[in-house]
Residue frames as a rotation matrix with the C-alpha (Angstrom) as fourth column:
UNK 1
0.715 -0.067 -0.695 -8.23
0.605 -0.440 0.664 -57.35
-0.350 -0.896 -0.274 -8.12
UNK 2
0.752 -0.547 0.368 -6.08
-0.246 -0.751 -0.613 -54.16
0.611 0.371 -0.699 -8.60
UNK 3
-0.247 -0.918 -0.309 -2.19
0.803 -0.015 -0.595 -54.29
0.542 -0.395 0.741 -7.77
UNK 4
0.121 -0.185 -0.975 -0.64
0.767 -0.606 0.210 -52.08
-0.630 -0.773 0.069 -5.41
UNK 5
-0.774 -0.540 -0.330 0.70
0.226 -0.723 0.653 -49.69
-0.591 0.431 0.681 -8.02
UNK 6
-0.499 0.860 0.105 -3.02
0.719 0.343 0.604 -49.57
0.483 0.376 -0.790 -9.27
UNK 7
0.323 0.593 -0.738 -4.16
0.940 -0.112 0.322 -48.37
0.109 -0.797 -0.594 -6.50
UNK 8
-0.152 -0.758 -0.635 -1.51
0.787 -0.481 0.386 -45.63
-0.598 -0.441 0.669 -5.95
UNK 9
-0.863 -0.094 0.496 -2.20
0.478 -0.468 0.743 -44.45
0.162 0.879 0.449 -9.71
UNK 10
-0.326 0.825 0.462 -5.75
0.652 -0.157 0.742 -43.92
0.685 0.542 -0.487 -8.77
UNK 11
0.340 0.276 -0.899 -5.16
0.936 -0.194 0.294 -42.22
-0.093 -0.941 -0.325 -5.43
UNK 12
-0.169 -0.953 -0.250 -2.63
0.786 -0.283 0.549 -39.71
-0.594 -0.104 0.797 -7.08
UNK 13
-0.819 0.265 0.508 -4.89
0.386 -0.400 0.831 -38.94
0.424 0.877 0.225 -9.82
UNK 14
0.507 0.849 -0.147 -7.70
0.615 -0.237 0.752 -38.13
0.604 -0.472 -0.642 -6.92
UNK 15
0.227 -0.339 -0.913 -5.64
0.652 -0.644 0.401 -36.21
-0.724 -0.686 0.075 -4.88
UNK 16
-0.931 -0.355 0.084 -4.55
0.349 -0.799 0.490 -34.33
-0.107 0.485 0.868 -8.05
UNK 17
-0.541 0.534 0.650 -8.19
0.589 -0.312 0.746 -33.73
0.600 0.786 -0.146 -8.84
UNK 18
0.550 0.658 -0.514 -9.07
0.825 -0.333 0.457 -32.55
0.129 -0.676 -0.726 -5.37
UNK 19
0.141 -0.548 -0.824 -6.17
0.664 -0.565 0.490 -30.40
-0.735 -0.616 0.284 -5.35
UNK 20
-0.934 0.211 0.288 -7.20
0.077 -0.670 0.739 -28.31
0.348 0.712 0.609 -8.37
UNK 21
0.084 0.945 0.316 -10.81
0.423 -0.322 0.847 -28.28
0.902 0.062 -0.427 -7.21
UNK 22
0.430 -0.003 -0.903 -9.52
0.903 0.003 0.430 -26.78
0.002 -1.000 0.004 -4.35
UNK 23
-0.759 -0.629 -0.169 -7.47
0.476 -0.713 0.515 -24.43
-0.445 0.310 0.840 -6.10
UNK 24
-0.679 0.210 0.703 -10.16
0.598 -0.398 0.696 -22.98
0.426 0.893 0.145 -7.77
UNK 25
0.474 0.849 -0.233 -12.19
0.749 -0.250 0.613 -22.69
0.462 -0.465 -0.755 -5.44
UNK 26
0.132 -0.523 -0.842 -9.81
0.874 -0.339 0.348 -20.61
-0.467 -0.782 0.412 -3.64
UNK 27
-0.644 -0.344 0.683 -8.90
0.756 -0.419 0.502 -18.60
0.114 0.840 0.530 -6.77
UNK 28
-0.110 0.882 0.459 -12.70
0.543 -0.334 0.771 -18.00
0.833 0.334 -0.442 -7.05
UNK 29
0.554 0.451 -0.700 -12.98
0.819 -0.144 0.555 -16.98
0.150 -0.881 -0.450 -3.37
UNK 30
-0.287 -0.741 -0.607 -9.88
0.768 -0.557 0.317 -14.53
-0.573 -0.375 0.728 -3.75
UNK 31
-0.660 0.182 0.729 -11.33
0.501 -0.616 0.608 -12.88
0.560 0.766 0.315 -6.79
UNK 32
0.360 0.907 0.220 -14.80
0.495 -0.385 0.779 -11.91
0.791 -0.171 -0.588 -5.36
UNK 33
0.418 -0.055 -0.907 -12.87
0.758 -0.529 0.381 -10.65
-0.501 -0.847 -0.179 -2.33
UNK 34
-0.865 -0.472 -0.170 -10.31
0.397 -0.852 0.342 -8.35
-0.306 0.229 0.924 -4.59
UNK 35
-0.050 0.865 0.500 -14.45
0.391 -0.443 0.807 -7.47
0.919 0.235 -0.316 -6.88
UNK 36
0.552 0.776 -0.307 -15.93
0.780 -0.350 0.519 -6.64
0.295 -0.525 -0.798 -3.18
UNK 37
-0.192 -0.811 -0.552 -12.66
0.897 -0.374 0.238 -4.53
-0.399 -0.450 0.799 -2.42
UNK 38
-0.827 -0.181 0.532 -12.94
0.558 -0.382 0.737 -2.76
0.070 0.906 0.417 -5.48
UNK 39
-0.124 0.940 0.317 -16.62
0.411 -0.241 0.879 -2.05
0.903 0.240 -0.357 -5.33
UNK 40
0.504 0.478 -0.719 -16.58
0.863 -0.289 0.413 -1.16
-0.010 -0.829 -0.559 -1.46
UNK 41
-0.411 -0.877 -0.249 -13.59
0.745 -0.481 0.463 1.51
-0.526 0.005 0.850 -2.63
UNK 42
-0.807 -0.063 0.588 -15.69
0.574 -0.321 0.753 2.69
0.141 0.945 0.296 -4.67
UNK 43
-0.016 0.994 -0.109 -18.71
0.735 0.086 0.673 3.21
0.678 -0.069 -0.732 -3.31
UNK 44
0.470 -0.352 -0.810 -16.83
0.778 -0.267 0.568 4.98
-0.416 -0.897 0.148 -0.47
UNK 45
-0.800 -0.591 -0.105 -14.93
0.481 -0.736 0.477 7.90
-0.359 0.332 0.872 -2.77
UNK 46
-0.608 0.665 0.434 -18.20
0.191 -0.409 0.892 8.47
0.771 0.625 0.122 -4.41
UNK 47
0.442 0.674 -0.592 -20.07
0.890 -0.249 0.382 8.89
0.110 -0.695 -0.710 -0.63
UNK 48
0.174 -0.635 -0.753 -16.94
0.768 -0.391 0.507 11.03
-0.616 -0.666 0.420 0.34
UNK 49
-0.698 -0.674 -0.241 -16.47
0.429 -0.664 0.612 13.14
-0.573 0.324 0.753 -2.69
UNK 50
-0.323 0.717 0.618 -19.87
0.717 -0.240 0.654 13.71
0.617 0.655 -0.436 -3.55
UNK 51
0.397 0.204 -0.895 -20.39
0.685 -0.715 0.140 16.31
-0.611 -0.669 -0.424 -0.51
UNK 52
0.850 0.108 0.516 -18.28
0.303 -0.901 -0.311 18.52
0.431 0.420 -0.799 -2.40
UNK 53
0.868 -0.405 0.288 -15.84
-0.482 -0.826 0.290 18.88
0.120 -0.391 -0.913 0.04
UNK 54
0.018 -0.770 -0.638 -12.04
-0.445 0.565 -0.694 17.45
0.895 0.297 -0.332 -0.06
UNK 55
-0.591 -0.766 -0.251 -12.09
-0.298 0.497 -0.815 16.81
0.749 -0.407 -0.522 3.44
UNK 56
0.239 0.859 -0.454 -14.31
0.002 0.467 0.884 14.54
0.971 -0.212 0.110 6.21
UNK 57
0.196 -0.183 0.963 -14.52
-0.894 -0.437 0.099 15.27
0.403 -0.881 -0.249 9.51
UNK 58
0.430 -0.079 0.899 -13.07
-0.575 0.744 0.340 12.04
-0.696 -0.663 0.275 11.87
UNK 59
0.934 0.170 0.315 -12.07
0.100 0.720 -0.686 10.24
-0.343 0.672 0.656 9.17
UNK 60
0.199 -0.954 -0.223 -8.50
0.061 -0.215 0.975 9.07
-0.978 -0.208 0.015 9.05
UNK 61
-0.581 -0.274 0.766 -7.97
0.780 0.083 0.621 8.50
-0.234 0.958 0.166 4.86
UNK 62
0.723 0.473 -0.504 -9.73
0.198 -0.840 -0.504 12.31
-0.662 0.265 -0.701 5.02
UNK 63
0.460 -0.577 -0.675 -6.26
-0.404 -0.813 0.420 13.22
-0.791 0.080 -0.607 3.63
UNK 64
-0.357 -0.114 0.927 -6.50
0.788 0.496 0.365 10.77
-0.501 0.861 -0.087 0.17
UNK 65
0.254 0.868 0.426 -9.21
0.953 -0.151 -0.261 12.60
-0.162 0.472 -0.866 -0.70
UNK 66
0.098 -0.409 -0.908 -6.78
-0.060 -0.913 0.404 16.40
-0.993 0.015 -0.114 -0.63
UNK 67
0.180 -0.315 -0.932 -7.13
-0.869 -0.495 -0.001 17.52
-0.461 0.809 -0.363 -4.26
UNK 68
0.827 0.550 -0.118 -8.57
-0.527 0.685 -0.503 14.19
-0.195 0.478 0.856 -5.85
UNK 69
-0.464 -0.837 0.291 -5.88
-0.877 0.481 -0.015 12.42
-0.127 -0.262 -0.957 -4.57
UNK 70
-0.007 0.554 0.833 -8.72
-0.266 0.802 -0.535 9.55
-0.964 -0.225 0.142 -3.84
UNK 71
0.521 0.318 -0.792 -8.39
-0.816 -0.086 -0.571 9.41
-0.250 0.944 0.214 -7.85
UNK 72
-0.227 -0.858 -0.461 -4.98
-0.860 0.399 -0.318 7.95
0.457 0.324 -0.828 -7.98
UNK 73
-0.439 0.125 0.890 -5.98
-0.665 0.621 -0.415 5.17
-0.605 -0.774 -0.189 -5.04
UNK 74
0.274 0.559 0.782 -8.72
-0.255 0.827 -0.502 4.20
-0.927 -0.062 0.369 -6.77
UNK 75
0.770 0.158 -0.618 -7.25
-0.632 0.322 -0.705 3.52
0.088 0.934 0.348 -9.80
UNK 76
-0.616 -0.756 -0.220 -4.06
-0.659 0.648 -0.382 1.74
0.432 -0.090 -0.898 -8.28
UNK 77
-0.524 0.170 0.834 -6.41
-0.328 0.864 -0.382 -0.61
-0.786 -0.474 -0.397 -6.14
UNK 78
0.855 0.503 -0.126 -8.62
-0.386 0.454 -0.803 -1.11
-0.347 0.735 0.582 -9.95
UNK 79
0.059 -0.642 -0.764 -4.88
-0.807 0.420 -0.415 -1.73
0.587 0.641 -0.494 -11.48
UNK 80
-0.752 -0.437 0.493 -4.06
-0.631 0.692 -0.351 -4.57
-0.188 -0.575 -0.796 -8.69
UNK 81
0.097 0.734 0.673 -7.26
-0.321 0.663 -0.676 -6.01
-0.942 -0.150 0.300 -8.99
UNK 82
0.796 0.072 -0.601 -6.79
-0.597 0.258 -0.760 -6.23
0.101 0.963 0.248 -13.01
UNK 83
-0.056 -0.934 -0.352 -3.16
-0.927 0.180 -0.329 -6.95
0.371 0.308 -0.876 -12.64
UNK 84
-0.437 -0.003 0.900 -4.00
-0.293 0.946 -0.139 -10.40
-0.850 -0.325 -0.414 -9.90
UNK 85
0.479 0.791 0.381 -6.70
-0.376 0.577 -0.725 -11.37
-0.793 0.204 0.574 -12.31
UNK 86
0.550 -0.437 -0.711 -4.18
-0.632 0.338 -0.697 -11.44
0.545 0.833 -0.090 -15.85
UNK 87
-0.428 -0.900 0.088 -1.69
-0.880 0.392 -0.267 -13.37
0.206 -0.192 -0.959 -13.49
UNK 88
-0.369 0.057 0.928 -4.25
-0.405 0.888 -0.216 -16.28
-0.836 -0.456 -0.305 -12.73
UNK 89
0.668 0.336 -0.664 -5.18
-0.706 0.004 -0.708 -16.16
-0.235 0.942 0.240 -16.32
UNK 90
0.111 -0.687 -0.718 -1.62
-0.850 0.309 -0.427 -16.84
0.515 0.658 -0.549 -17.28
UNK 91
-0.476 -0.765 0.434 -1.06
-0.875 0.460 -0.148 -19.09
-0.087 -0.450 -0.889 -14.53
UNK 92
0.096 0.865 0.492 -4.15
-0.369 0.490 -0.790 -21.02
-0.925 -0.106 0.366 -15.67
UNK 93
0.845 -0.080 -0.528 -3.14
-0.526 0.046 -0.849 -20.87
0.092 0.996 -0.003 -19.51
UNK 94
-0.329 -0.941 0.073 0.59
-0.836 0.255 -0.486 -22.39
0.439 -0.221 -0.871 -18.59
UNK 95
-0.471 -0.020 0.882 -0.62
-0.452 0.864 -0.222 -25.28
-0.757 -0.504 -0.416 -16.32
UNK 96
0.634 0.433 0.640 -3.14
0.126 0.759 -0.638 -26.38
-0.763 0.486 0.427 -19.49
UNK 97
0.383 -0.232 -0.894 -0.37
-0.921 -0.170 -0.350 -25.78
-0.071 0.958 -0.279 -22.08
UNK 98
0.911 0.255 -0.323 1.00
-0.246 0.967 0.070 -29.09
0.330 0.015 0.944 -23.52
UNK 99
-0.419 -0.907 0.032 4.88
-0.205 0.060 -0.977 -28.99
0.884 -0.416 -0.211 -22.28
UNK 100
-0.400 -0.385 0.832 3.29
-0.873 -0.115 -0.474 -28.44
0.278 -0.916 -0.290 -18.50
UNK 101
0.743 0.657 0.128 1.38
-0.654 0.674 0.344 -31.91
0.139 -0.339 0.930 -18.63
UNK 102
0.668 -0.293 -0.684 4.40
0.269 0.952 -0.146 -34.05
0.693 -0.087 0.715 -19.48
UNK 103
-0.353 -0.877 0.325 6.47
-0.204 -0.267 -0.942 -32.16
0.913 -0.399 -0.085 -16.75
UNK 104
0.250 0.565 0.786 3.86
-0.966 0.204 0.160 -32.86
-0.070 -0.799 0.597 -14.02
UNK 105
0.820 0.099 -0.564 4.14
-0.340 0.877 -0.341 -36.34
0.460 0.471 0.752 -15.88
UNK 106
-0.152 -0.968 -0.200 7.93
0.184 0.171 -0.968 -36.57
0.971 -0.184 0.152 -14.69
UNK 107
-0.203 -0.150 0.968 7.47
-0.861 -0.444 -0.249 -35.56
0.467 -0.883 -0.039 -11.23
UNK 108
0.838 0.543 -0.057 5.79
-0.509 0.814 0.279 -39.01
0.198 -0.205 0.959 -10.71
């Protein structure tokens, strides 16, 4: 039969593994939303500025699009989307380096 402190070890080490397979999943679910951002941003400057004309009738974000303003947008919402993605890189590279295992190690 397992001890109490058995037990604990193996509950701690399951909750740690659900709470990274949770984390990823999230991760994953945030990426594909910043990708569908990206792509629906796109898809949308290239309906709007293929007419030819700077400005769209009804259309409140008519006035991005003044003198290929809609340029600068879409490359700041392509830089955010690059910039989140290098930051879960690193923050992914850091949790597997070897220093961050025995600090988790200490928290115990």
């Amino acid at each position: 039969m397992r001890g109490n402190a058995e037990r604990v070890l193996i509950a701690r080490r399951r909750a740690a593994v659900l709470a990274r397979r949770l984390e990823r999943r999230t991760l994953g679910a945030l990426g594909a939303a910043c990708l569908a951002l990206l792509a629906a941003l796109i898809s949308a400057f290239s309906a709007l500025a293929g007419a030819g004309s700077a400005a769209c009738g009804g259309m409140g974000g008519a006035m991005l699009l003044y003198e290929d303003a809609g340029g600068y947008v879409l490359v700041g919402v392509a830089a955010f989307t690059a910039a989140v993605l290098m930051t879960v890189a690193c923050m992914r590279i850091k949790r597997r380096s070897p220093g961050a295992e025995k600090k988790e190690d200490n928290k115990e």
